[in-house]
Chimera marker file (.cmm) of the C-alpha trace (Angstrom):
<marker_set name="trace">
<marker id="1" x="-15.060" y="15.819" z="-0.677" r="1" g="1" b="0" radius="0.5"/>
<marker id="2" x="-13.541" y="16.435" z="2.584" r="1" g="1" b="0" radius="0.5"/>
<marker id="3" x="-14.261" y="14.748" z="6.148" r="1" g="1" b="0" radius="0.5"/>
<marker id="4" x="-14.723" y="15.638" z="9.274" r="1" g="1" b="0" radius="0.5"/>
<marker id="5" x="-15.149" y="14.159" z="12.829" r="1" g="1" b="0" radius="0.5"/>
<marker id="6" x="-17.125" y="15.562" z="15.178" r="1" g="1" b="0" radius="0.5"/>
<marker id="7" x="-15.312" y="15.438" z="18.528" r="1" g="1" b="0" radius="0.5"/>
<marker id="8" x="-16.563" y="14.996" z="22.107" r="1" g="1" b="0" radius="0.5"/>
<marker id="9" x="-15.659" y="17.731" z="25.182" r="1" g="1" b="0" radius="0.5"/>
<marker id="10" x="-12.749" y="14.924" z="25.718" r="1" g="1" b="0" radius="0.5"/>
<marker id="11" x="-11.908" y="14.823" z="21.630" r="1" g="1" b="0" radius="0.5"/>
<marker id="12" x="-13.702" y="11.446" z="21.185" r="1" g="1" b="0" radius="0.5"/>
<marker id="13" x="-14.778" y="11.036" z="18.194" r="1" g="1" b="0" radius="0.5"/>
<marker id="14" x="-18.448" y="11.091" z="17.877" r="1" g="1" b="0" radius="0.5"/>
<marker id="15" x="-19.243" y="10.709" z="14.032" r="1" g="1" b="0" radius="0.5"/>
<marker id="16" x="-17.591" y="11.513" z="10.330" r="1" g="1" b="0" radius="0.5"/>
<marker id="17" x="-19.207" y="14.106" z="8.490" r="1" g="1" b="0" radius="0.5"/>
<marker id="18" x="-18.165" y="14.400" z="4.669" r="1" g="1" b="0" radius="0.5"/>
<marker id="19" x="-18.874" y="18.025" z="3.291" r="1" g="1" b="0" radius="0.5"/>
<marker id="20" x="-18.257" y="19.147" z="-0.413" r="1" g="1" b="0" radius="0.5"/>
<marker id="21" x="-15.559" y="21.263" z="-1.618" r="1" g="1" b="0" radius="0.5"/>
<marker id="22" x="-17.330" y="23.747" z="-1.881" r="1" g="1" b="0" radius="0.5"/>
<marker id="23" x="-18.551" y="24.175" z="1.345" r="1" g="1" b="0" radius="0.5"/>
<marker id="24" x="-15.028" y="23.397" z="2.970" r="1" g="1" b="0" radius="0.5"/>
<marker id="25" x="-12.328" y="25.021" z="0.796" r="1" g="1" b="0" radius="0.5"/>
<marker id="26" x="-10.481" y="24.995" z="4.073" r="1" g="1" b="0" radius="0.5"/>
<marker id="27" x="-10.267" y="23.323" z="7.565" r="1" g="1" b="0" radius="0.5"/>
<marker id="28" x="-11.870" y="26.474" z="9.344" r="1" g="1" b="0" radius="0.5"/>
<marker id="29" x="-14.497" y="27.027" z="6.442" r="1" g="1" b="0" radius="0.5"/>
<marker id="30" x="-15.433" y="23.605" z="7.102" r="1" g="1" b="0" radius="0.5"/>
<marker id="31" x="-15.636" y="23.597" z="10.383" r="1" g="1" b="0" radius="0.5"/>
<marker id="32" x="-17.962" y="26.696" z="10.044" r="1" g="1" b="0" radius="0.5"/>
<marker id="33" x="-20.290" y="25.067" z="7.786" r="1" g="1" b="0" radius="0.5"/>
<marker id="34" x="-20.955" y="22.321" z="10.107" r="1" g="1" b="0" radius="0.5"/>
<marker id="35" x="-20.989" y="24.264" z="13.134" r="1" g="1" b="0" radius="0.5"/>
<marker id="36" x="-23.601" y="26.436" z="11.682" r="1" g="1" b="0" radius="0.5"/>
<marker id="37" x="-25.244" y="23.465" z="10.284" r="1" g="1" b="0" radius="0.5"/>
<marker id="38" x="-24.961" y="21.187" z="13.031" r="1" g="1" b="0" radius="0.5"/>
<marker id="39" x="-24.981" y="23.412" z="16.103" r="1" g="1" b="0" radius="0.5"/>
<marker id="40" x="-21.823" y="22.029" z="17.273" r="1" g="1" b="0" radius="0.5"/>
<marker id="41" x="-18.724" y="23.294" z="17.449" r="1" g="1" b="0" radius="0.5"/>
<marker id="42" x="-15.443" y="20.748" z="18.212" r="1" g="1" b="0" radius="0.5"/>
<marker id="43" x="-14.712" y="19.304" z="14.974" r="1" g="1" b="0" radius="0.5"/>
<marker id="44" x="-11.092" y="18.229" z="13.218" r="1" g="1" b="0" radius="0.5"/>
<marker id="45" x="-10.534" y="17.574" z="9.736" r="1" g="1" b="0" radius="0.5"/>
<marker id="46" x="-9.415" y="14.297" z="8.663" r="1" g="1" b="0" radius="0.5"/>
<marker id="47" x="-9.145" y="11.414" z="6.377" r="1" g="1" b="0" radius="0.5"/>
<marker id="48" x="-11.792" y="8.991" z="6.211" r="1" g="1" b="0" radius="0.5"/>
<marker id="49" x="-9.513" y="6.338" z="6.224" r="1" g="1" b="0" radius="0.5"/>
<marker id="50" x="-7.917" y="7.497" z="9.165" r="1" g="1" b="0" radius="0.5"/>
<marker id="51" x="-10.994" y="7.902" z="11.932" r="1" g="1" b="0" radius="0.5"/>
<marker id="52" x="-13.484" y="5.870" z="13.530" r="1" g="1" b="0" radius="0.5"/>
<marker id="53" x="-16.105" y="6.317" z="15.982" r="1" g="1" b="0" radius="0.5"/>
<marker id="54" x="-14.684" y="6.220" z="19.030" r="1" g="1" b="0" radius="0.5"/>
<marker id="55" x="-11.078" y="7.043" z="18.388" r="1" g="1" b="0" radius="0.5"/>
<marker id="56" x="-9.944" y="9.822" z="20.678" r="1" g="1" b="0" radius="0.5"/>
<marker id="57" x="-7.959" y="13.485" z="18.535" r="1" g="1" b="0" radius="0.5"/>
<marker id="58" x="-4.574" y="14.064" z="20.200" r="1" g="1" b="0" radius="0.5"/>
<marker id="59" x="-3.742" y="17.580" z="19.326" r="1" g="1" b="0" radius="0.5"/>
<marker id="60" x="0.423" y="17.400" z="21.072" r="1" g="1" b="0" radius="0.5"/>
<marker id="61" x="0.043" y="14.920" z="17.813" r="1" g="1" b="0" radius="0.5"/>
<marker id="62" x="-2.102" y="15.970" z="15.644" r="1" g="1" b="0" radius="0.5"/>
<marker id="63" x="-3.421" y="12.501" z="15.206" r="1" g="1" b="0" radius="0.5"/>
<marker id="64" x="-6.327" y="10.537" z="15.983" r="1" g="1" b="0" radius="0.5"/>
<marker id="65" x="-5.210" y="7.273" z="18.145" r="1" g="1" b="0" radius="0.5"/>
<marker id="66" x="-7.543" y="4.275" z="18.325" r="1" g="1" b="0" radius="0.5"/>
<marker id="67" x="-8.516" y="3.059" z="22.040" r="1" g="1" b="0" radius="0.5"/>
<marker id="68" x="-5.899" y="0.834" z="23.252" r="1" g="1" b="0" radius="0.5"/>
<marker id="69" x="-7.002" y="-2.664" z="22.646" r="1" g="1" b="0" radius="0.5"/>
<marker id="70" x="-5.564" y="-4.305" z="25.789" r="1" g="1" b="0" radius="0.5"/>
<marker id="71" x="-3.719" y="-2.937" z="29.277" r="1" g="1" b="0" radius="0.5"/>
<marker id="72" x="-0.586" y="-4.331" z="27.945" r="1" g="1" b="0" radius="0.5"/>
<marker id="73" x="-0.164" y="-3.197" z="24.507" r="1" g="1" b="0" radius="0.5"/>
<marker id="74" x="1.608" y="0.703" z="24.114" r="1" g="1" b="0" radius="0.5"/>
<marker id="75" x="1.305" y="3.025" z="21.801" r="1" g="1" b="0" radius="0.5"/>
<marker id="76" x="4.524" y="3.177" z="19.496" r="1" g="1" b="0" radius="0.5"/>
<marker id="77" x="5.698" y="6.128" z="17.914" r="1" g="1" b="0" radius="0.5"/>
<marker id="78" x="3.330" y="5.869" z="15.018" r="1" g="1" b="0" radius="0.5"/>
<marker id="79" x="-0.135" y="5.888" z="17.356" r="1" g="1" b="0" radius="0.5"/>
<marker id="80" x="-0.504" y="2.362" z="16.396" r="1" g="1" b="0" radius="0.5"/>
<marker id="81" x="-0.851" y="0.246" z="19.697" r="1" g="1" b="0" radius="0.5"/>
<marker id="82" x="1.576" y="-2.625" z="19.763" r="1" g="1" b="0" radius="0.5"/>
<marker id="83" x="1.682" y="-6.002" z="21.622" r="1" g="1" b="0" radius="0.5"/>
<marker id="84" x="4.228" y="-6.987" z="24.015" r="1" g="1" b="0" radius="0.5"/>
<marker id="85" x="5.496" y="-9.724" z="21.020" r="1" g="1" b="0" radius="0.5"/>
<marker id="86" x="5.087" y="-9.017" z="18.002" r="1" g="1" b="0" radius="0.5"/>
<marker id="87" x="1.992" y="-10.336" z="15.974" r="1" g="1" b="0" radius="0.5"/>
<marker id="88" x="3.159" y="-13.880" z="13.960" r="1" g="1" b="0" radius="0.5"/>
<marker id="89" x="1.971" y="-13.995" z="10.670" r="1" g="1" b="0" radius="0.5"/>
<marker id="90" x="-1.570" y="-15.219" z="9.880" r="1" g="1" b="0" radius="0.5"/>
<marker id="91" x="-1.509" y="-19.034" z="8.071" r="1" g="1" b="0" radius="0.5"/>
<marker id="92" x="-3.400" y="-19.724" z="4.955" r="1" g="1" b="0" radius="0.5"/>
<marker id="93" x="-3.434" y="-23.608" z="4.614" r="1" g="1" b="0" radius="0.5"/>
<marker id="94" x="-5.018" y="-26.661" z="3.359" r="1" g="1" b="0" radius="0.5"/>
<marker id="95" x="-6.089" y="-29.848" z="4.388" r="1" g="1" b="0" radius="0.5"/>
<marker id="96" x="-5.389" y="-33.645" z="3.483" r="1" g="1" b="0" radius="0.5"/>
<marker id="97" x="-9.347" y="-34.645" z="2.043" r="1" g="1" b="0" radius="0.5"/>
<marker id="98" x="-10.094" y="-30.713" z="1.052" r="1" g="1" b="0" radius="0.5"/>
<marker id="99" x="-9.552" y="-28.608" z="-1.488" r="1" g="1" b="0" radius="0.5"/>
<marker id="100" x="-10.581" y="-25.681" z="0.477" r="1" g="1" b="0" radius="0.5"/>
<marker id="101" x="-8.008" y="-22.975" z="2.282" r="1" g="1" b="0" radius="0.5"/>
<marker id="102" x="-8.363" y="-22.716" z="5.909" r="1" g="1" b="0" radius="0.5"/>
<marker id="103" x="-6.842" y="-19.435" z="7.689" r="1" g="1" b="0" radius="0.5"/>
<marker id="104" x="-5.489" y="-19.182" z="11.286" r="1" g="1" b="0" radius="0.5"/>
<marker id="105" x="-5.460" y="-15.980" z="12.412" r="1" g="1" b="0" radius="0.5"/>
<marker id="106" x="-3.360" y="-15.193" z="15.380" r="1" g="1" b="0" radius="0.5"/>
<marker id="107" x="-5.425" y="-13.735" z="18.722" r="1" g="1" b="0" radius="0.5"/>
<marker id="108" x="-4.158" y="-11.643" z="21.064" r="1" g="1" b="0" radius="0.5"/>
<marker id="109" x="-4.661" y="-13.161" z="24.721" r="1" g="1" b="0" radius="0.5"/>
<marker id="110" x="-4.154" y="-10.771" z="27.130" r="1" g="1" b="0" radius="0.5"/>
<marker id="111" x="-4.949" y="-12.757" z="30.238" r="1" g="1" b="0" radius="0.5"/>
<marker id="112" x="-1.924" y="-15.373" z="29.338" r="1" g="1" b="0" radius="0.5"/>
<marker id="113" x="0.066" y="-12.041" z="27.489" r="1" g="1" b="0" radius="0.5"/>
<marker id="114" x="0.487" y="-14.198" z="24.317" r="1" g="1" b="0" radius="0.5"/>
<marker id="115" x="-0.210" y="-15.228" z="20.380" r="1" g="1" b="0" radius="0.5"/>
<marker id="116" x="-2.990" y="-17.643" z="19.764" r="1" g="1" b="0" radius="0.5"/>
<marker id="117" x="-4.908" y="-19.441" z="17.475" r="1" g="1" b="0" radius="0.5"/>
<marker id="118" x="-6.779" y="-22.338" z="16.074" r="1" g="1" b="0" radius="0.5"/>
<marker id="119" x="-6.280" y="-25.495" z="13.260" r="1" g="1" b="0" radius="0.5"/>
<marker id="120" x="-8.682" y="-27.257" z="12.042" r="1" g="1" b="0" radius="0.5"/>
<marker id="121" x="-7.156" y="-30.652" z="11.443" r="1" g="1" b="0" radius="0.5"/>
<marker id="122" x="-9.651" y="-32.743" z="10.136" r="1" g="1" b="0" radius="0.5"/>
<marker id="123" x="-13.189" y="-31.294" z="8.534" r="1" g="1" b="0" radius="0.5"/>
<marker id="124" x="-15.242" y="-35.234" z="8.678" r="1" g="1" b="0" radius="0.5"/>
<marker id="125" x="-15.688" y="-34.882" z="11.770" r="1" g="1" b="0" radius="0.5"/>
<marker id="126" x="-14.552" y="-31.247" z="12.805" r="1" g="1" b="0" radius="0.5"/>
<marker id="127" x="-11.124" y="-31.518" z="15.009" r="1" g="1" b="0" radius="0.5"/>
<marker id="128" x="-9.339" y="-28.171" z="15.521" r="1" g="1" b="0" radius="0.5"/>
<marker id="129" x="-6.166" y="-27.752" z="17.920" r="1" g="1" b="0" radius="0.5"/>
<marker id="130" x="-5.071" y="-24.724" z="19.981" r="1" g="1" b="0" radius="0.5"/>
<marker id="131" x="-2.079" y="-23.900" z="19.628" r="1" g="1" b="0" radius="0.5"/>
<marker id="132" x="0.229" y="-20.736" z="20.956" r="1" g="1" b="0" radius="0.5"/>
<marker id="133" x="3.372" y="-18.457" z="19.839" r="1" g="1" b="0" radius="0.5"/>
<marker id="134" x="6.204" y="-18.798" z="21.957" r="1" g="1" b="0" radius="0.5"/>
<marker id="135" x="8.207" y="-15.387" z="20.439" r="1" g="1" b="0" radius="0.5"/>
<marker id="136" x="10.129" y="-18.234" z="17.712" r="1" g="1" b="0" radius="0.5"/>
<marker id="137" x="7.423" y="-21.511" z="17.469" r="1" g="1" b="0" radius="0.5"/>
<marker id="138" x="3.415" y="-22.216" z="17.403" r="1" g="1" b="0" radius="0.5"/>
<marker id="139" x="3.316" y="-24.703" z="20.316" r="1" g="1" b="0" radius="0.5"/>
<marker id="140" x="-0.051" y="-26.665" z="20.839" r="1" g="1" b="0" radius="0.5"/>
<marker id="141" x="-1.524" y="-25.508" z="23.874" r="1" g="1" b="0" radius="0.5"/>
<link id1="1" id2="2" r="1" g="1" b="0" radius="0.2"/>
<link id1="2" id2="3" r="1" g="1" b="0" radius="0.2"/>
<link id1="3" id2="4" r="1" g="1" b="0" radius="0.2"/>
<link id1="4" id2="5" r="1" g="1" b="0" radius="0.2"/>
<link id1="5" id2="6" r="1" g="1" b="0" radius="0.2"/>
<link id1="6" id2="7" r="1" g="1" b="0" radius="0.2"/>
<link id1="7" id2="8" r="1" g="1" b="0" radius="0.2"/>
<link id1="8" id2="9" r="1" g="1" b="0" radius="0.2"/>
<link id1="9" id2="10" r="1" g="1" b="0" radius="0.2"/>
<link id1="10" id2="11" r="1" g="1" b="0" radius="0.2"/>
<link id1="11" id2="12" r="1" g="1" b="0" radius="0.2"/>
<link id1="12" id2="13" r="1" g="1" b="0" radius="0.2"/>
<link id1="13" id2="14" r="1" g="1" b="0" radius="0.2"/>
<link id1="14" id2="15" r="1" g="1" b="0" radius="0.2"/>
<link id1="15" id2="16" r="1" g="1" b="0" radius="0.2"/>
<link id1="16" id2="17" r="1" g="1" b="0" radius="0.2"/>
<link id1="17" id2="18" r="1" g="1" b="0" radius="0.2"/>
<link id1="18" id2="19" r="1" g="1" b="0" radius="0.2"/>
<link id1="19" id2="20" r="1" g="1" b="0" radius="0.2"/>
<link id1="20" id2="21" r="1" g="1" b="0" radius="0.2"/>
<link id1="21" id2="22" r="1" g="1" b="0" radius="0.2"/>
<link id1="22" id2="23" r="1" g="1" b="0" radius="0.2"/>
<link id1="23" id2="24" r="1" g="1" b="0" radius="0.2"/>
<link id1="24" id2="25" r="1" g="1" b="0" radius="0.2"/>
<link id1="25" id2="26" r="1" g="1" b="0" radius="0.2"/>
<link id1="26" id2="27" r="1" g="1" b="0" radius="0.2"/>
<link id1="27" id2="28" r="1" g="1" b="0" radius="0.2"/>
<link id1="28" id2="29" r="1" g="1" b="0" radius="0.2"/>
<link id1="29" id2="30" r="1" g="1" b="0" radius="0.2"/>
<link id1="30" id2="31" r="1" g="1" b="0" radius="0.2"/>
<link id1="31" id2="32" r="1" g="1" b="0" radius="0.2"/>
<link id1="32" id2="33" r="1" g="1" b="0" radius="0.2"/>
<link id1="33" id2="34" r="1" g="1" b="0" radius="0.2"/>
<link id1="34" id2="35" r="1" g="1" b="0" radius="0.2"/>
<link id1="35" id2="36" r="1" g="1" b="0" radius="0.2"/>
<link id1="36" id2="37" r="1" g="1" b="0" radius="0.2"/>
<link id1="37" id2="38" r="1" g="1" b="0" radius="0.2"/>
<link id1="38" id2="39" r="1" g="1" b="0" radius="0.2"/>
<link id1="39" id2="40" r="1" g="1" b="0" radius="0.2"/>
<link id1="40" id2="41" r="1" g="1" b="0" radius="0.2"/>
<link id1="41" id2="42" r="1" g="1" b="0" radius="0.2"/>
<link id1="42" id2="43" r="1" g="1" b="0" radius="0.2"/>
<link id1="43" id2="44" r="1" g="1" b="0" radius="0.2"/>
<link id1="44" id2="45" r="1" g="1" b="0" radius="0.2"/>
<link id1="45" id2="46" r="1" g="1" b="0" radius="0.2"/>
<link id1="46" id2="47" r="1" g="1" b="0" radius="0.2"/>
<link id1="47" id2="48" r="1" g="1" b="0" radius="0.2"/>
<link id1="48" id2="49" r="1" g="1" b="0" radius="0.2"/>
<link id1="49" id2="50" r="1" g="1" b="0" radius="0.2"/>
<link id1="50" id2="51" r="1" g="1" b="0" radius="0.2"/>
<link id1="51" id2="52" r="1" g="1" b="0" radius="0.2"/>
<link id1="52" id2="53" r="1" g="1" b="0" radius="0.2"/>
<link id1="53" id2="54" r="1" g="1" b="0" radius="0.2"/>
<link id1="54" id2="55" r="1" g="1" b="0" radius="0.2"/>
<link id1="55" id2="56" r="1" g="1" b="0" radius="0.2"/>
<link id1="56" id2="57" r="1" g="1" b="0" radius="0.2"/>
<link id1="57" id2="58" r="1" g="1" b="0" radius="0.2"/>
<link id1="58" id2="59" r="1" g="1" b="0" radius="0.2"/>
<link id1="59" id2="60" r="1" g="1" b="0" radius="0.2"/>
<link id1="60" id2="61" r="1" g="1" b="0" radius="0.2"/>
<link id1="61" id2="62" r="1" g="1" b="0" radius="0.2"/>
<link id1="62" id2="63" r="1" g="1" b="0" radius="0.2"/>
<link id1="63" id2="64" r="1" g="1" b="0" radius="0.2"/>
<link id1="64" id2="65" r="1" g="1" b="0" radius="0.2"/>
<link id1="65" id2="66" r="1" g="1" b="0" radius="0.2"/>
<link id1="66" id2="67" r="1" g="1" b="0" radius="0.2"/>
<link id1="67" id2="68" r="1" g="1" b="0" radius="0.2"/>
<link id1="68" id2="69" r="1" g="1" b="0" radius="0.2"/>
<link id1="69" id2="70" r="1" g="1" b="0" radius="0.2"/>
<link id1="70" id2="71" r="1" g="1" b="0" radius="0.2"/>
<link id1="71" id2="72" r="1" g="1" b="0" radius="0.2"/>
<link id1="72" id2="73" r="1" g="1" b="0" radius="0.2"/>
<link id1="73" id2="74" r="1" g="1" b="0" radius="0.2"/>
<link id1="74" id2="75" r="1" g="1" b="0" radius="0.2"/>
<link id1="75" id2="76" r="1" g="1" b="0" radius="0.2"/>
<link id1="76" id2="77" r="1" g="1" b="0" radius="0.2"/>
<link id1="77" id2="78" r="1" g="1" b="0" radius="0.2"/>
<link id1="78" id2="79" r="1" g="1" b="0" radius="0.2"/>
<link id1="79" id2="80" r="1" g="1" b="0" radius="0.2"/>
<link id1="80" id2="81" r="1" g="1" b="0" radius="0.2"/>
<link id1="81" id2="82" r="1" g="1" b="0" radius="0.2"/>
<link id1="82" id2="83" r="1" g="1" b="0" radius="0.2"/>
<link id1="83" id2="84" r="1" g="1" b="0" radius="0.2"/>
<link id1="84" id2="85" r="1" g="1" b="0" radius="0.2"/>
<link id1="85" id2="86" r="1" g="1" b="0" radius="0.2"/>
<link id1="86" id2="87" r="1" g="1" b="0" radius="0.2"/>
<link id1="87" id2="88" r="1" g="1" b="0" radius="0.2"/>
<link id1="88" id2="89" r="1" g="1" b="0" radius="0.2"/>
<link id1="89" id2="90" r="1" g="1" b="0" radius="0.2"/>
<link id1="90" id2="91" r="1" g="1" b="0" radius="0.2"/>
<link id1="91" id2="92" r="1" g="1" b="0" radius="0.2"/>
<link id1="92" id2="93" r="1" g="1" b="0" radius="0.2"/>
<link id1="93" id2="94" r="1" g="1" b="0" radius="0.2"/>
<link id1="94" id2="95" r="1" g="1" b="0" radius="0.2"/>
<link id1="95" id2="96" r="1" g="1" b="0" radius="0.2"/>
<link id1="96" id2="97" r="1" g="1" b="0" radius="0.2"/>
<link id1="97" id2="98" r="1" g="1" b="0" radius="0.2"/>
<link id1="98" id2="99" r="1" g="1" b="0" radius="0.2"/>
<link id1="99" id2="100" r="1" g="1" b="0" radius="0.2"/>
<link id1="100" id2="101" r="1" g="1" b="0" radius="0.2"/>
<link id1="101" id2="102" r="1" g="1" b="0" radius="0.2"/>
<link id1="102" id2="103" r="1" g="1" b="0" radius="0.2"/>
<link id1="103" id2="104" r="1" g="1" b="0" radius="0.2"/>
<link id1="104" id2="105" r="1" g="1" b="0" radius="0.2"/>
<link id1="105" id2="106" r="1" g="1" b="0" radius="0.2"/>
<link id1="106" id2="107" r="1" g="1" b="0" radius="0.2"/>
<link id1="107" id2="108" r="1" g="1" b="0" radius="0.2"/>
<link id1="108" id2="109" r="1" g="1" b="0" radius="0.2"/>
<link id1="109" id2="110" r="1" g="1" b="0" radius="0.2"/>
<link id1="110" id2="111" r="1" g="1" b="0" radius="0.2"/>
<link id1="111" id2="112" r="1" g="1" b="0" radius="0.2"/>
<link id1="112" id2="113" r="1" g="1" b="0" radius="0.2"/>
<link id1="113" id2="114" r="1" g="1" b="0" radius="0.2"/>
<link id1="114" id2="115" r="1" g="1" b="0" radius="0.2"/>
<link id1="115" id2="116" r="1" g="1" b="0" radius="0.2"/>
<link id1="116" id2="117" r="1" g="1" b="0" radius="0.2"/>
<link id1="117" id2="118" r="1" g="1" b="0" radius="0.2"/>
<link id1="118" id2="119" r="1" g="1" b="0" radius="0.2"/>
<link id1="119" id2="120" r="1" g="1" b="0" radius="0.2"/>
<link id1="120" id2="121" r="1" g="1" b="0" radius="0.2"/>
<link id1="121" id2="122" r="1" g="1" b="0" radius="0.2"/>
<link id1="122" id2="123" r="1" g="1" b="0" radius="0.2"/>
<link id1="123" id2="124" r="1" g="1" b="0" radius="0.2"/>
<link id1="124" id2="125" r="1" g="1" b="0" radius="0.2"/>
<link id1="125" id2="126" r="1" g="1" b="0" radius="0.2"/>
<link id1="126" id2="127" r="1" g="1" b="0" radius="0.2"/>
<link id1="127" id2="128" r="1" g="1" b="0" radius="0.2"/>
<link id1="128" id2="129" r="1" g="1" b="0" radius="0.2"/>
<link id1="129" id2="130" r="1" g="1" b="0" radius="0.2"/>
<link id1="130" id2="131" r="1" g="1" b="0" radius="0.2"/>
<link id1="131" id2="132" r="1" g="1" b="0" radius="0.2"/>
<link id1="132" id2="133" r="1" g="1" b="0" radius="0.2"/>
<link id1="133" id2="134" r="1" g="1" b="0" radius="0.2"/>
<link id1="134" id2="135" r="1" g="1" b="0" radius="0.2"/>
<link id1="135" id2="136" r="1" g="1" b="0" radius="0.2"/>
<link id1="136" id2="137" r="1" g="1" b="0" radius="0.2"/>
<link id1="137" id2="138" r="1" g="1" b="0" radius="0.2"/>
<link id1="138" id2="139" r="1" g="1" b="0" radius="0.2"/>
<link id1="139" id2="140" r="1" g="1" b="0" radius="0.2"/>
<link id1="140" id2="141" r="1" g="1" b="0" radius="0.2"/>
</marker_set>
């Protein structure tokens, strides 16, 4: 099985085709199978994994690049948009009266340009506390 996306006048992707082997040996063969099929004619071959709808192709690269997430964040040298900080690790933890494992996920906040996230610090009743990454610390916010 192979995959293909079928790209916009401005190489957006617009959908992910798979077609058998046998009908794409190759890229072009492919590409003429679903063209013909199809009636359109801008597609790129790639990995399902790899794609989404709405991801843009970038031939210079040869690589499909997601749409940048927020103004701030730039594209590193891997097409994988980065945060001015780098992303703190996500915390699995429990709390005192519960046996069940809470996670808090870090959140990008692009209006304040930093880390952020939520605790819940009691479950009877429901408390949580905001809290934000400082480049080193969580701080509570």
């Amino acid at each position: 099985m192979k995959y293909f996306a079928k790209l916009s006048l401005e190489n957006v992707v617009l959908s992910v085709h798979k077609v058998s082997d046998s009908d794409a040996p190759d890229e072009a063969t492919g590409i003429q199978f679903l063209t013909n099929l199809i009636n359109w004619s801008s597609w790129k071959q790639c990995l399902k994994t790899e794609v989404k709808v709405g991801d843009t192709y970038d031939a210079s690269k040869n690589a499909f690049i997601s749409p940048q997430p927020f103004n701030s964040w730039v594209l590193n040298n891997q097409n994988i948009w980065e945060a001015p900080t780098p992303k703190p690790e996500t915390e699995n933890y429990t709390i005192s009266g519960s046996d069940q494992t809470f996670v808090a996920e870090p959140n990008w906040n692009e209006d304040n340009q930093r880390w952020e996230k939520t605790k819940v610090l009691t479950i009877d009743p429901v408390t949580t506390q905001g809290q934000h990454w400082d480049g080193t610390n969580w701080i509570v916010s």
